[in-house]
N, CA, C and O atoms as a MOPAC input file, in Angstrom:
PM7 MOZYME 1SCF
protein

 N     17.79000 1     5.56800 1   -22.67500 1
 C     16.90100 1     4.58900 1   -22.06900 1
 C     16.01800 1     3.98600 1   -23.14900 1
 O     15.26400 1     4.69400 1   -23.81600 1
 N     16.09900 1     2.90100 1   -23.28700 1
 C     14.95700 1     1.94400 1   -24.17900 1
 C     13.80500 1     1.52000 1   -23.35000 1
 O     13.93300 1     1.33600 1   -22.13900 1
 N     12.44900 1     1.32800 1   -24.10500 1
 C     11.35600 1     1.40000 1   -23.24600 1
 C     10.73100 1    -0.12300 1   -24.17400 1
 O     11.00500 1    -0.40600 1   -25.34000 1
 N     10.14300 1    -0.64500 1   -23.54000 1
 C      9.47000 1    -1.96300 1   -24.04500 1
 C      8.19300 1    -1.52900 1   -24.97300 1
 O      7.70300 1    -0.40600 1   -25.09100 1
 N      7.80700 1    -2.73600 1   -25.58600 1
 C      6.99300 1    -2.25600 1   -26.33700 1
 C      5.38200 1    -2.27300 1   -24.81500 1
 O      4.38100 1    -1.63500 1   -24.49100 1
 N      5.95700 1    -3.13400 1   -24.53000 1
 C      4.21500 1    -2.89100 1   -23.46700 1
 C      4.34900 1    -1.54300 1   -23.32400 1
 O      3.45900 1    -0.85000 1   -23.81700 1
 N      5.46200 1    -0.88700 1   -22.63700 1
 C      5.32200 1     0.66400 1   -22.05900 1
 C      4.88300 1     1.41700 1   -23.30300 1
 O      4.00000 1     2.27100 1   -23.37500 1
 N      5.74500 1     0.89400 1   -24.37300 1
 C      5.28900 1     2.13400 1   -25.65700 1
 C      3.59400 1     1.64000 1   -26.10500 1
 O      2.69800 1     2.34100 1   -26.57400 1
 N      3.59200 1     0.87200 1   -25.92000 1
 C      1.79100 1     0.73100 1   -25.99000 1
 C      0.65100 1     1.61000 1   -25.40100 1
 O     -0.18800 1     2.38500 1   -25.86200 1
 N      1.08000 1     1.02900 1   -23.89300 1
 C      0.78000 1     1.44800 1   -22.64800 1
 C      0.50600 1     2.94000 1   -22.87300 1
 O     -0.63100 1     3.38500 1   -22.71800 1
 N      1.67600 1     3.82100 1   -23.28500 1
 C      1.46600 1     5.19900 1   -23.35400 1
 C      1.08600 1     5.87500 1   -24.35700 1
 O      0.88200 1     7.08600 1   -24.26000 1
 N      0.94000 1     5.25100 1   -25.40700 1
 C      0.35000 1     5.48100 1   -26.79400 1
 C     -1.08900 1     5.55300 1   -26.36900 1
 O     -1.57300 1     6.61500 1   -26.75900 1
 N     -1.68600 1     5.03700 1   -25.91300 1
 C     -3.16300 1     4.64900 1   -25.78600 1
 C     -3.78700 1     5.23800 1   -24.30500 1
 O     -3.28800 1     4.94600 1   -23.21800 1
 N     -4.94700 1     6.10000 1   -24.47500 1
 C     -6.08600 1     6.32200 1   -23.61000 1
 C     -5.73900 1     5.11900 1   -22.07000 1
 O     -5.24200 1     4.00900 1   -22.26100 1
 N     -6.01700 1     5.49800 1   -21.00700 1
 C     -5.92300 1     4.25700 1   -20.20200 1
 C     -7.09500 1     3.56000 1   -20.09900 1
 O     -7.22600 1     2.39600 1   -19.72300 1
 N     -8.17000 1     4.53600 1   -20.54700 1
 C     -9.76000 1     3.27000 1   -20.16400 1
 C     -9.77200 1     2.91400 1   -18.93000 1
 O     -9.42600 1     3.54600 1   -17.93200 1
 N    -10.42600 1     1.27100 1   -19.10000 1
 C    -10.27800 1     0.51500 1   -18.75100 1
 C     -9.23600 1    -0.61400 1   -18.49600 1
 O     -9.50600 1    -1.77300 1   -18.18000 1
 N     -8.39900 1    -0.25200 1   -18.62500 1
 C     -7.03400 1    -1.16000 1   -18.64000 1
 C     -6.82900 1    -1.99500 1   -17.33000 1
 O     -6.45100 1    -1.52800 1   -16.25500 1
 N     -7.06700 1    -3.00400 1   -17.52900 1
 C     -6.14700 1    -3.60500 1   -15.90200 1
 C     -4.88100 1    -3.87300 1   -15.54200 1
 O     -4.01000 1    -4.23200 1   -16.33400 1
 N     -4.69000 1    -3.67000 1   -14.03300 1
 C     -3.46600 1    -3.37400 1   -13.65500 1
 C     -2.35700 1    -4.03600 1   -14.31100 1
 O     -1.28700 1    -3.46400 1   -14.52200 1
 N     -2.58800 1    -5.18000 1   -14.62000 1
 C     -1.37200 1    -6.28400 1   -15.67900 1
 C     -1.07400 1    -5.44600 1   -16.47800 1
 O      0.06900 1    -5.49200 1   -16.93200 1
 N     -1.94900 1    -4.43900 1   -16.90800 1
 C     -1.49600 1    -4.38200 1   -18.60700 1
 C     -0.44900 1    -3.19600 1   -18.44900 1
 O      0.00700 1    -2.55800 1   -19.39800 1
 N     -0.09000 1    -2.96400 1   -16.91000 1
 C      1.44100 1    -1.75000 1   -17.02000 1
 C      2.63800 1    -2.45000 1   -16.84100 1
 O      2.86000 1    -3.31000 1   -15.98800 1
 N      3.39700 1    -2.02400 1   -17.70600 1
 C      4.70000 1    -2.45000 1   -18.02800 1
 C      5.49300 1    -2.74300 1   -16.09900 1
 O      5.21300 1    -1.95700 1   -15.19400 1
 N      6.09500 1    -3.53600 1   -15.95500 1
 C      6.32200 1    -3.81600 1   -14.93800 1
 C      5.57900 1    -4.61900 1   -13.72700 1
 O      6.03100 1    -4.94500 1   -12.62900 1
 N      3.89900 1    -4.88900 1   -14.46300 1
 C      3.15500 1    -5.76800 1   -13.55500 1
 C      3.02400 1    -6.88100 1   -14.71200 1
 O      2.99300 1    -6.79100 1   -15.93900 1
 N      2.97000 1    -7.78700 1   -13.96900 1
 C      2.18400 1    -8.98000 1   -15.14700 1
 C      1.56100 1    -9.38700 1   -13.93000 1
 O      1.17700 1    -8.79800 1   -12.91900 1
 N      1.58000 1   -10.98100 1   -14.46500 1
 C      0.28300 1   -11.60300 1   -13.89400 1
 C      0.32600 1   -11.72600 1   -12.37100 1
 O     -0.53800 1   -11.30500 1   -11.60200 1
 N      1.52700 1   -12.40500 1   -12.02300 1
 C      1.38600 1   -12.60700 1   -10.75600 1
 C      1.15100 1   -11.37400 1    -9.49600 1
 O      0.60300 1   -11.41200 1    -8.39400 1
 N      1.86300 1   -10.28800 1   -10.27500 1
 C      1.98100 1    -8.67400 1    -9.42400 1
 C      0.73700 1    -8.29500 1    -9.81400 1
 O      0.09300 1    -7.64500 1    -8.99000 1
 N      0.14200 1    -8.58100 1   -11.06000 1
 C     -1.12600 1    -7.90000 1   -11.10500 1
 C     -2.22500 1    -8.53600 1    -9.68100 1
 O     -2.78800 1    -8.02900 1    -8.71100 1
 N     -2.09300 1    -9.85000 1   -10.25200 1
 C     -3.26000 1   -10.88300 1    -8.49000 1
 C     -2.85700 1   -10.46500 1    -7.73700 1
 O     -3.40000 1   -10.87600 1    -6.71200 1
 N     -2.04600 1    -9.72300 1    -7.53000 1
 C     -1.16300 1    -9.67800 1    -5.72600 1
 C     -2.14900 1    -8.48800 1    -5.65900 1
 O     -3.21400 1    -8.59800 1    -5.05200 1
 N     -1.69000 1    -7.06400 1    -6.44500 1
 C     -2.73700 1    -5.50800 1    -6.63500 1
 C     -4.44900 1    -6.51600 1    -6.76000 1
 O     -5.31100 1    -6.52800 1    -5.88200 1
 N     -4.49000 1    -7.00100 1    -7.64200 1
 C     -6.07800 1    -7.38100 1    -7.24300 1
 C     -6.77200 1    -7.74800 1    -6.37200 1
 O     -8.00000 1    -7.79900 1    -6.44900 1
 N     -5.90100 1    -8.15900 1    -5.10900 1
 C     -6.35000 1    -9.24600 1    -3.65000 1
 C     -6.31700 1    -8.02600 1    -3.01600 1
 O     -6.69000 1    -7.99600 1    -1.84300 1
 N     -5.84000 1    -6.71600 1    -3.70300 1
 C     -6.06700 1    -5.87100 1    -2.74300 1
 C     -6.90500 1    -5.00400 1    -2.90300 1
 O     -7.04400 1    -4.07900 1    -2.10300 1
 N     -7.52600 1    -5.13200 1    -3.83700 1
 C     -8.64300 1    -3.99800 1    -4.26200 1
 C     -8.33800 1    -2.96900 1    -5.58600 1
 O     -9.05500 1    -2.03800 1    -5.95300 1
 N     -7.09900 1    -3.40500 1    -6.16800 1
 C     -6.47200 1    -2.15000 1    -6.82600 1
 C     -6.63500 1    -3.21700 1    -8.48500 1
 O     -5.81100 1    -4.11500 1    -8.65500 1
 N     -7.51900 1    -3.01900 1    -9.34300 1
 C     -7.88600 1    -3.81100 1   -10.03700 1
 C     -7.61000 1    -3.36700 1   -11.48200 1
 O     -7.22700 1    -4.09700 1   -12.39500 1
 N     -7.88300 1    -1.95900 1   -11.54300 1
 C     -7.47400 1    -1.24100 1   -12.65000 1
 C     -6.05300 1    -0.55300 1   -12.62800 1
 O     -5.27600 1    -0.55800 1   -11.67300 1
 N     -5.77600 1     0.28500 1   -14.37200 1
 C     -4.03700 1     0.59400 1   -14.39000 1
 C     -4.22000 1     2.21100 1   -13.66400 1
 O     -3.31100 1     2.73200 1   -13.01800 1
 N     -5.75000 1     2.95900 1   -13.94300 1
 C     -6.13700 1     3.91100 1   -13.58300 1
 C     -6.21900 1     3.79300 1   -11.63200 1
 O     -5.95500 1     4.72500 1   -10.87300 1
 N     -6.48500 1     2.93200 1   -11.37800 1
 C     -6.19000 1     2.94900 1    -9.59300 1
 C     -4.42800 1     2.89300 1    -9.21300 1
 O     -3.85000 1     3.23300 1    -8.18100 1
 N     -4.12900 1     2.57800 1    -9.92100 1
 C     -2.15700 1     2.70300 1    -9.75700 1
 C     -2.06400 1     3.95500 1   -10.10400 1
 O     -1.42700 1     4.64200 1    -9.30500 1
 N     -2.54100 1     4.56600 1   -11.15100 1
 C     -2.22900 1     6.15800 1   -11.12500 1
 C     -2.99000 1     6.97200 1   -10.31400 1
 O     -2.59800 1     8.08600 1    -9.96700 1
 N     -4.01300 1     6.51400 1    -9.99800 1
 C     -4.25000 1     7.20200 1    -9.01400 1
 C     -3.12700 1     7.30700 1    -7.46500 1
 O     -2.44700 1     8.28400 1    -7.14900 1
 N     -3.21000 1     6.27700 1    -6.88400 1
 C     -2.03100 1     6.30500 1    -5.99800 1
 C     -0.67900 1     6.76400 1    -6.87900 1
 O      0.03400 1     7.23500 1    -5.99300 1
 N     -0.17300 1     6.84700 1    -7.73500 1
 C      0.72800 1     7.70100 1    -8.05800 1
 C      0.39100 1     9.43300 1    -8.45900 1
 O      1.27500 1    10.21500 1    -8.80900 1
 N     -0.65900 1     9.69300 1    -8.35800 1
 C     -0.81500 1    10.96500 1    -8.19400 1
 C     -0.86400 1    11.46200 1    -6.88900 1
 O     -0.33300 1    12.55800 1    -6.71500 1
 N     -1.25900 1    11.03700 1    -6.16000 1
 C     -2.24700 1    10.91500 1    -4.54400 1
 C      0.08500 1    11.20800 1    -3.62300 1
 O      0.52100 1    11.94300 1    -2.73600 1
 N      0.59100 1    10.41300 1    -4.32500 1
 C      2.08400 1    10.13000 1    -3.71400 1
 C      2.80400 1    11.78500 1    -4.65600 1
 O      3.92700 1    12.24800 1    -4.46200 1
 N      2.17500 1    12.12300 1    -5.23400 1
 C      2.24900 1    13.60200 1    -5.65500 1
 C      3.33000 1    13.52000 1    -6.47600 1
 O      3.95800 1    14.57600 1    -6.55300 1
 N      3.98400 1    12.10500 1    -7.47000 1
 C      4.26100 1    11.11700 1    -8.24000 1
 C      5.67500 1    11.39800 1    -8.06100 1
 O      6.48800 1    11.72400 1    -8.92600 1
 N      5.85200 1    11.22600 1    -6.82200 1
 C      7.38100 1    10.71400 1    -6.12500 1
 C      7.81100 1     9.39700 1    -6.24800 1
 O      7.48600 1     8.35800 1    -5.67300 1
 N      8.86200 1     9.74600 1    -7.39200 1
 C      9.50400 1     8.55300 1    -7.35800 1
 C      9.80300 1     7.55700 1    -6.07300 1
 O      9.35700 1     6.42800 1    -6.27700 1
 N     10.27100 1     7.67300 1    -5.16000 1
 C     10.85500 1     6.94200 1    -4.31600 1
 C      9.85100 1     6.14400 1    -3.54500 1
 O      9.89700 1     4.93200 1    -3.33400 1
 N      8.51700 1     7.38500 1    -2.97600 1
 C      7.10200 1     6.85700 1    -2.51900 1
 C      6.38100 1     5.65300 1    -3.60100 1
 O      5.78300 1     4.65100 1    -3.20900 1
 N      6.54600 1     5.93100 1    -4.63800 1
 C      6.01000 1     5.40400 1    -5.58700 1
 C      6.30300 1     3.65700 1    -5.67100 1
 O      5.46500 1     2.75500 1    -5.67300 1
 N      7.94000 1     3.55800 1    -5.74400 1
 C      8.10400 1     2.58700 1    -5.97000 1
 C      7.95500 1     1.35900 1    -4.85500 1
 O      7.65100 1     0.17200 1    -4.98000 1
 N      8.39700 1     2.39600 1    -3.40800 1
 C      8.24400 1     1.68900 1    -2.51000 1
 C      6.77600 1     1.31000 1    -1.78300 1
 O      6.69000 1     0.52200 1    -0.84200 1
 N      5.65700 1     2.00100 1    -2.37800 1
 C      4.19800 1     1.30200 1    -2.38500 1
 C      4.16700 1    -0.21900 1    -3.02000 1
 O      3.82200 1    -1.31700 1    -2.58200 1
 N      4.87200 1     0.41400 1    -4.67400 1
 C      4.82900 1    -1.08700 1    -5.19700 1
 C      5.52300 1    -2.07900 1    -5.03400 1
 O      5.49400 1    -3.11000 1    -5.70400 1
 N      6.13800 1    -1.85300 1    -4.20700 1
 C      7.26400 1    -2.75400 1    -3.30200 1
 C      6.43000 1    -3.21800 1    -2.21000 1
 O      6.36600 1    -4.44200 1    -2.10300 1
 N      5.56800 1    -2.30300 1    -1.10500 1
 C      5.12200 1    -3.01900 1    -0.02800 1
 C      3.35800 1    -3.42200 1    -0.39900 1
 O      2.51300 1    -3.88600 1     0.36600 1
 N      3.26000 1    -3.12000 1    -1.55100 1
 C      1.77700 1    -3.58700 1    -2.20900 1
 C      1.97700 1    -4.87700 1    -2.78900 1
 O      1.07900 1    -5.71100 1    -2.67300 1
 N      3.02200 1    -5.15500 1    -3.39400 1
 C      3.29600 1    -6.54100 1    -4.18500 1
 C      3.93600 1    -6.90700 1    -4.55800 1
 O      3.76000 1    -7.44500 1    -5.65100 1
 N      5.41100 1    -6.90400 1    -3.83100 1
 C      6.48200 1    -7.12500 1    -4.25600 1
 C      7.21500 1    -6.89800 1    -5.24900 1
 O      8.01200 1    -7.81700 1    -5.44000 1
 N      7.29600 1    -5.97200 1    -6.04700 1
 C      7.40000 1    -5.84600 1    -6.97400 1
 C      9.44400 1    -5.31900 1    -6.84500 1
 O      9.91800 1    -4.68700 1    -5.90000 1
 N     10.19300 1    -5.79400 1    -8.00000 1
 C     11.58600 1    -5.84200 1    -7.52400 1
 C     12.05200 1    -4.60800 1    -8.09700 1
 O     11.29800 1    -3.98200 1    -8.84300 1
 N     13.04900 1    -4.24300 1    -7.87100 1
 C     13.47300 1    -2.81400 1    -8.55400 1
 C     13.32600 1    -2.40300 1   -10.04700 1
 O     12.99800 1    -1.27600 1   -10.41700 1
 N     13.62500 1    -3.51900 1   -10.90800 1
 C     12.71300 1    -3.65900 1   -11.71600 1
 C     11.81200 1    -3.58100 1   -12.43000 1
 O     11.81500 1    -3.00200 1   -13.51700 1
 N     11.10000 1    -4.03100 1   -12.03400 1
 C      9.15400 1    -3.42900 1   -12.10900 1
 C      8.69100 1    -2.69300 1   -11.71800 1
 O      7.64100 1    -2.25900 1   -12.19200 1
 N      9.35500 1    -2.13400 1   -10.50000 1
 C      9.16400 1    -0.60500 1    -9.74300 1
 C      9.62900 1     0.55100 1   -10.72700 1
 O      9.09800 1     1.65800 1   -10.63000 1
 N     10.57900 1     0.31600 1   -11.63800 1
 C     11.08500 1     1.43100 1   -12.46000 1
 C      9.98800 1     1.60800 1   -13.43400 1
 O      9.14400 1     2.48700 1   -13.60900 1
 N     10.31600 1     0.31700 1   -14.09900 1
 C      9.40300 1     0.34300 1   -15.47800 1
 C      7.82600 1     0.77000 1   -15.34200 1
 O      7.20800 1     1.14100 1   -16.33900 1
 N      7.33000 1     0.71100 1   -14.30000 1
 C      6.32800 1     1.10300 1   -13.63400 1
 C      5.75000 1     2.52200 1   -13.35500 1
 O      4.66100 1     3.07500 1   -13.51100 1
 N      6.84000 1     2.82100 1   -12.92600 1
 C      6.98900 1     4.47100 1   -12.48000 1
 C      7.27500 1     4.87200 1   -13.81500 1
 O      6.30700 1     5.45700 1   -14.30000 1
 N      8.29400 1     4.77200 1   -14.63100 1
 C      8.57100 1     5.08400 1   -15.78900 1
 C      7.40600 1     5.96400 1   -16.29400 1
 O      7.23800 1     7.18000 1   -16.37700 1
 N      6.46700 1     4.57900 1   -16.68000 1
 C      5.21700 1     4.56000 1   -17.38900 1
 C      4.21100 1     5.63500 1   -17.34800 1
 O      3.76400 1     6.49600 1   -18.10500 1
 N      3.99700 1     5.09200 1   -15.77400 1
 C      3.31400 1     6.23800 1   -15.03500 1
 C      3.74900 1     8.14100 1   -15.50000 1
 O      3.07700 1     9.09300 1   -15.89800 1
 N      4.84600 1     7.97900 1   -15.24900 1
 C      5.91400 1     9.34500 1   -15.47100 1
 C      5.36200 1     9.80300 1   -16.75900 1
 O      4.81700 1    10.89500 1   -16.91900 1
 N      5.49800 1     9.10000 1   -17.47000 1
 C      5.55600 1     9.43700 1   -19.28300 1
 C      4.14800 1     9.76300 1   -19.44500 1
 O      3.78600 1    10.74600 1   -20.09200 1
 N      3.04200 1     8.66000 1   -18.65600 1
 C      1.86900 1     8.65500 1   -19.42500 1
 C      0.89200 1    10.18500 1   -19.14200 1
 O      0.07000 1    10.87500 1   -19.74400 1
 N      1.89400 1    10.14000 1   -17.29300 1
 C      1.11400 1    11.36700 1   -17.02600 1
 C      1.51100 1    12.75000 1   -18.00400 1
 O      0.70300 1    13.53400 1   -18.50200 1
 N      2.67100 1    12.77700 1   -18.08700 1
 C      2.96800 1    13.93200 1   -18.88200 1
 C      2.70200 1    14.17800 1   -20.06700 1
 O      2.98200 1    15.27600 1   -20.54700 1
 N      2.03100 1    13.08700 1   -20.87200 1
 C      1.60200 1    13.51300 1   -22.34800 1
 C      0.15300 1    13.27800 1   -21.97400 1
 O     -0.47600 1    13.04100 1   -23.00500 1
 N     -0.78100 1    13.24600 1   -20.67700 1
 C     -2.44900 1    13.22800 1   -20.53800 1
 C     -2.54500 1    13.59900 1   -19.81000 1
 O     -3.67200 1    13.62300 1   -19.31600 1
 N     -1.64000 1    14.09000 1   -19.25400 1
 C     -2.41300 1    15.14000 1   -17.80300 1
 C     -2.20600 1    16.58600 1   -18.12700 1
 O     -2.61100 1    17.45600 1   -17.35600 1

């Protein structure tokens, strides 16, 4: 599996403050969609991916009925999530 450089960024680095755009699999438009809903930061997506007890399938299909997000961006997403938790949690 090859990983983009956003993801290898993404997981290289502390999450902070990061907003939701800045995870591999959201950009702009998926990010406004998560922002109209209250979910503003990359740390509130992991949160609901912890909270989903970081089930793949739950996971993707939030970001599927949160913002359309296509199989796609649901992977690279989860991916992220997957990786970032396991080298900071």
């Amino acid at each position: 599996m090859t990983t983009s450089q956003k993801h290898r960024r993404f997981c290289s680095e502390p999450m902070g403050d990061k907003l939701v755009y800045e995870l591999p699999g959201i950009g702009p438009v998926l990010g406004g969609r998560l922002q109209n809903r209250g979910i503003i930061r990359a740390r509130d997506v992991l949160g609901r991916f912890l909270v989903l007890n970081k089930d793949e399938w739950k996971f993707k299909n939030w970001l599927r009925d949160s913002c359309g997000a296509n199989a796609k961006q649901q992977r690279d997403c989860y991916n992220c999530m997957r990786e970032w938790t396991s080298n900071n949690l």
